[in-house]
N, C-alpha and C positions, 0 to 999 in steps of 0.2 A: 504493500500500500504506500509506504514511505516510500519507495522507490520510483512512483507514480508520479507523487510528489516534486522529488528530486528533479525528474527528467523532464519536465514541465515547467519550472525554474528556469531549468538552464537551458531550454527551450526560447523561451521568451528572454533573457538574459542575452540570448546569443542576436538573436534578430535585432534587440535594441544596437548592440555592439555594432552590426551593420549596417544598420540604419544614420550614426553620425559617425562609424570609423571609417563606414565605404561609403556609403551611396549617396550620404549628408556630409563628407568630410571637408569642403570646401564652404565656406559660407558664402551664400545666396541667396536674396530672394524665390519663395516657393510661388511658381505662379500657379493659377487655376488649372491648368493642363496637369501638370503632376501632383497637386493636391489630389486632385481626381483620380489620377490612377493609383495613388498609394493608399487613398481610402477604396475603393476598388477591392485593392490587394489585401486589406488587414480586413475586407466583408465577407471576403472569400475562404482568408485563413481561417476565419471563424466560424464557418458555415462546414468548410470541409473537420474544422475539430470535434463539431456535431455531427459530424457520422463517425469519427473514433470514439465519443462520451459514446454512441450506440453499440458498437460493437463492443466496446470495453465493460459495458456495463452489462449487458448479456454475456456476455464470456468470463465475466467477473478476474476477470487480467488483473495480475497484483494484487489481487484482493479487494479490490472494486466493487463497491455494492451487497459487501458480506456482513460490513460492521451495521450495528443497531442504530445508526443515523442515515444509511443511505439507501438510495433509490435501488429499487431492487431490480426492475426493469428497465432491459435495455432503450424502448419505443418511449417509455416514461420518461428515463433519464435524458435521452436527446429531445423530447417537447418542452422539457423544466427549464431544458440549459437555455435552447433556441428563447423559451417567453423572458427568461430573464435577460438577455442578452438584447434582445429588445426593446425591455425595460429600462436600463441602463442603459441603453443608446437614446433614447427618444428620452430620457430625463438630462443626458449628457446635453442635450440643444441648449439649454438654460444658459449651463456653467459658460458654452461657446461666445457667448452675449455679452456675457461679463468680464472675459479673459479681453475681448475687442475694444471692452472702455480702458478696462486695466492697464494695455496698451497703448490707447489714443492719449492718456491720461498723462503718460510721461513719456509721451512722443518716442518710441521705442522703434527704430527703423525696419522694417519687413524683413530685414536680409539679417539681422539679430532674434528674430521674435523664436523660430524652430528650434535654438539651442535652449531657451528657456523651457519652451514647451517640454521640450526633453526629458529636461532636468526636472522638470515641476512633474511630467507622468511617472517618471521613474520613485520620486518620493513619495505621489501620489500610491502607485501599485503596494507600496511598504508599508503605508499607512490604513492604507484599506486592506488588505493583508490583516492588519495587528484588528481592526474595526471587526471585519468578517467572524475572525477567532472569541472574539470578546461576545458579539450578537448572539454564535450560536451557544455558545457556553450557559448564556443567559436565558435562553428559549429553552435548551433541555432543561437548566436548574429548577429554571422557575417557568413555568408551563403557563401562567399572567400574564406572561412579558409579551407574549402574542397579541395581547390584548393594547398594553400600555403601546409598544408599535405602530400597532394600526390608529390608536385616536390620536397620537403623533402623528403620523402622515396626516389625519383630514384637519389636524392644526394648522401644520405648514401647506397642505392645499389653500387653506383660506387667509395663509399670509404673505402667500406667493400671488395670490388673488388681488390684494389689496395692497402689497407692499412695489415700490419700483425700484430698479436697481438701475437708477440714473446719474446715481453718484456715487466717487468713490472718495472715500477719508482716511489714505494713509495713516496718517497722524493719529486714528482712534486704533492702530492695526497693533495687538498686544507682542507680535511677533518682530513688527517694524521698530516698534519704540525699545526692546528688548537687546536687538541688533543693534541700535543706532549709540547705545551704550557701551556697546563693548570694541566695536569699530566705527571710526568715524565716516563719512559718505563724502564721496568727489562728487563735485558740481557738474560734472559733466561724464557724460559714456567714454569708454575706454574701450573699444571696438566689442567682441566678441566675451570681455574679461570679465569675470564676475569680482574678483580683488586685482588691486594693484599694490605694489610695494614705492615707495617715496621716499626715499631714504632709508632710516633704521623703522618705520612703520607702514604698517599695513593698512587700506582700505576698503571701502566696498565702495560700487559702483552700483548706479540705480538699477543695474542692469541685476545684483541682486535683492535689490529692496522689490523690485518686481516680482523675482520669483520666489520670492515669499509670501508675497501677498495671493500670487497663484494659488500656492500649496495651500495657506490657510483659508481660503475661498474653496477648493478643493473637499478639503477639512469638513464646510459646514456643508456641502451639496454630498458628501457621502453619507452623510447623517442623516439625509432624504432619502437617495439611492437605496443605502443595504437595508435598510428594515422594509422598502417596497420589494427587493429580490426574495428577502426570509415571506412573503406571504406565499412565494411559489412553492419552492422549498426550502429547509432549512441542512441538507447533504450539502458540509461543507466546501468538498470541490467542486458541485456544479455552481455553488454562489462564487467562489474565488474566480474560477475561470472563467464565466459567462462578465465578469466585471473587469476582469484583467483585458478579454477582448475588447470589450467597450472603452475603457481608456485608451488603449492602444493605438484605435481607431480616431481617437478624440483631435489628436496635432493633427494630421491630414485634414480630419472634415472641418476644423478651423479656419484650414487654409481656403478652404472650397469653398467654404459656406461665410464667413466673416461679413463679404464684402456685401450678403444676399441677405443677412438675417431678417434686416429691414421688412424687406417682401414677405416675410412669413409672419405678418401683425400676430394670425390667429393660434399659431404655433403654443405659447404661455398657457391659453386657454386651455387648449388640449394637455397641458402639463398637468394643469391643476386636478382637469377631470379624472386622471388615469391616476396621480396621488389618491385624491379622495376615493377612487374605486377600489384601488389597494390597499387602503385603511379602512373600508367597510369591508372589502373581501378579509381581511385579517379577523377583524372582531368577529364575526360570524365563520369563523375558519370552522371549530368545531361543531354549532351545531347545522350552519346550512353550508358545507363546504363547497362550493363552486369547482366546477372541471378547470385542468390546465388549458384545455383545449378554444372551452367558451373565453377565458381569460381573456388568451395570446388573441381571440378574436373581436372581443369589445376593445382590446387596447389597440390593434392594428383600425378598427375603424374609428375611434376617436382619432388619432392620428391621422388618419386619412381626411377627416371633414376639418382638422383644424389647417391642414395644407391648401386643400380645396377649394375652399372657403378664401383662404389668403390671397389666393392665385386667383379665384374669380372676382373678388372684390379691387385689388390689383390693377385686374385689367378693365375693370367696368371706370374705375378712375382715369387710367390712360385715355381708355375711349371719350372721356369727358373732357378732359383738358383737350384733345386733338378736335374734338365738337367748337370748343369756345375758340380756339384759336382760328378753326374755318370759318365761324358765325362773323360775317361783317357787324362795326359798329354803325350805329344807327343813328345818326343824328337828330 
């Protein structure tokens, strides 16, 4: 089982390694063309790991699916992974929004922004990691917690409802202020560097006050995330994994998606519905348990109308402005 583990690790360990030793080793600007294909690439690898969770989990490989927390079926354990993988994809759009101010915020040049990324999913994967372990420990301990969870999420559904994430306040960032004391900060970028050295002392550059604020931004959007995954299951590796893909995929569809978010007004919407339905599917977990299957499909069609919807009202506006500009004035 630990051996599942291991190779999984250094699975994903080895792809990051290639991703900024080889294939990101130069810095550049990502433009929309390669955004695209490396989110492409990381929807793919995730798609084909759902057919190894199937066969691994029916053949119980390593010992997969033997212990008293996991999915015993192989068709079961690739629809769990698939709906949370999902889940965390379409909750990750949020975080994409807010990483773009974070950015505009301190004018952080395009041809810098992917080694932060990097570096912020890499702490992000350890952190959610240590989050995952603690969640399900909690849920087997105390068998409540399923409960506390889910009126958690229709909290933050209806603060995410009400709340805007149209500013950012370093200054109030417990991590920023923490840092700013122990090394002091250059006024200006230092290319790709996250410290520089000035003599006999060390700095930091905004270029880390940034990805700090990423990671703890990160921080509080996992705190949404895993308790919506533990409503599908709580088998530690299908939650680990199905959230390791979804980050992974996260710097690419930034790159893709940044410059679009805009056009997705009703995207949020759909955020909130599919939290609140996850914190109602939790509380009623035991006694009216919902199929994974009806799940993966109310949350694939909220997602679909909240796109839809964007894209139609989108263009009913363009169509409107292109109306007024042909209408003669009238004297």
């Amino acid at each position: 089982m630990w051996l599942l583990w291991i190779g999984f690790i250094i699975i994903i360990l080895l792809l990051l390694f290639l991703d900024l030793g080889v294939f990101n080793r130069r810095v550049h600007v990502i433009k929309a063309k390669e955004a695209l294909l490396w989110t492409l690439f990381w929807i793919v690898l995730a798609l084909l790991f759902d057919i190894f969770i199937y066969y691994a989990y029916k053949g119980n490989w390593f010992g997969i699916g033997l212990g008293e927390d996991h999915i015993k079926s192989g068709a079961d354990a690739a629809l769990k992974y698939f709906t949370g993988y999902i889940i965390e994809k379409s909750l990750s759009m949020d975080n994409i929004f807010v990483i773009a101010m974070i950015f505009s915020y301190f004018k952080i040049p395009a041809m810098y922004q992917h080694r932060v990324l990097f570096w912020g999913i890499l702490g992000a994967l350890i952190l959610r990691g240590i989050m995952i372990i603690a969640g399900t420990a909690l849920i087997h301990k105390f068998s409540w917690m399923i409960f506390v969870f889910g009126a958690f999420l229709i909290v933050t559904a209806i603060k995410m409802l009400i709340t805007r994430h149209d500013t950012i306040e370093p200054e109030k960032n417990i991590l920023i202020r923490a840092a700013k004391k122990i090394y002091p900060v250059t006024s200006e970028l230092h290319g790709a560097k996250f410290f520089i050295r000035d003599g006999h002392k060390h700095s930091m550059t905004p270029l880390f006050l940034v990805l700090l604020i990423i990671e703890s931004t990160d921080v509080l959007f996992a705190v949404d995330s895993i308790p919506a995954i533990f409503a599908v299951t709580t088998d530690p590796f299908i939650v680990f994994t199905s959230n390791v893909f979804a980050i992974l995929g996260l710097r690419s569809l930034y790159f893709a998606l940044a410059a679009m978010m805009e056009q997705f007004r009703y995207l949020k919407i759909s955020l909130v519905f599919i939290l609140a339905y996850v914190g109602v599917k939790m509380i009623f977990s035991h006694s009216y348990p919902i199929p994974t299957l009806v799940s993966l499909s109310i949350i694939a069609v909220i997602l679909f109308v909240g796109v839809a919807a964007s894209i139609m009202v989108g263009k009913l506006e363009k169509e409107g402005k292109h109306n007024r500009k042909k209408k003669p004035d009238i004297e």
